[in-house]
C-alpha positions in Angstrom: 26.6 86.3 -101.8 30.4 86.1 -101.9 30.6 87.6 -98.4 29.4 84.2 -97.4 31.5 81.9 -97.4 29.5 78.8 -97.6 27.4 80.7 -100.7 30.6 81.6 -102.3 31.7 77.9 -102.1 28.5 76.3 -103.2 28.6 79.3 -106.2 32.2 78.1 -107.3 31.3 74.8 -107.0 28.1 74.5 -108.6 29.7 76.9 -111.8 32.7 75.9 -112.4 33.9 79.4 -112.0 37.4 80.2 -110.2 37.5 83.7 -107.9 40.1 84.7 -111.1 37.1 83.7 -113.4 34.5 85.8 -111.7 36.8 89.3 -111.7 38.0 88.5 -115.5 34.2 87.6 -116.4 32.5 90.5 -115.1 31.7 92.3 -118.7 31.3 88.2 -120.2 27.6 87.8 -120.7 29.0 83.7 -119.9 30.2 84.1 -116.9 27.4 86.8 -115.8 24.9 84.0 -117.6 26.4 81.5 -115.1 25.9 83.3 -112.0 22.2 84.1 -112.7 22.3 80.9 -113.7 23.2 79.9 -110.0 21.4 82.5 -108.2 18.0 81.6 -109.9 18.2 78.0 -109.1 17.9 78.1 -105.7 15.4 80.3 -104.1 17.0 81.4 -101.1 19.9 83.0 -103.2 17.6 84.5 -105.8 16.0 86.2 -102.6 19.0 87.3 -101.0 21.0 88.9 -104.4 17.6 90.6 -105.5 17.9 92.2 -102.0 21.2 92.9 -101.6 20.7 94.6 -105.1 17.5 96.2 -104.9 15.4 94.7 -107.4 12.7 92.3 -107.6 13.7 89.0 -107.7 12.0 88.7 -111.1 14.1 91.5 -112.3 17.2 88.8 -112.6 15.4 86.1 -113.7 14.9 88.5 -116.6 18.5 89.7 -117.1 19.6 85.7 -117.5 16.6 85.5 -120.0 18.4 88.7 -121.8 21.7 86.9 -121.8 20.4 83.8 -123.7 
C-alpha cells in the first residue's frame, strides 16, 4: 500500500499517522489498530493488503478485532 503513492497519502491522511509514526509504531497494537483500521474500511485496500500478504481478506479483519 505504501508503494503507492496516492494510497500512502490517503493512509496518512485518513490516520493521522506520520511516515516517523508508522516505523516507531510497528510493535504498537495503536498504530497497527489504526492501519487495519484504514485498510478495512475501504474495500479496494482490504483486497489489495490481504494479497500482497497472502491471507484472506477476512484474516485482517480478524487481527483488528484481536487488537480491540
Amino acid at each position: 500500500m505504501l508503494a503507492d503513492d496516492d494510497r500512502a497519502a490517503r493512509l496518512l491522511a485518513l490516520t493521522g499517522l506520520t511516515p516517523a509514526d508508522l516505523r516507531a509504531g510497528l510493535g504498537d497494537p495503536a498504530v497497527l489498530g489504526a492501519v487495519l483500521d484504514f485498510i478495512a474500511g475501504h474495500e479496494p485496500d482490504l483486497v489489495l493488503a490481504a494479497h500482497e500478504l497472502g491471507v484472506e481478506p477476512l484474516a485482517l479483519v480478524r487481527a483488528r478485532d484481536r487488537l480491540a
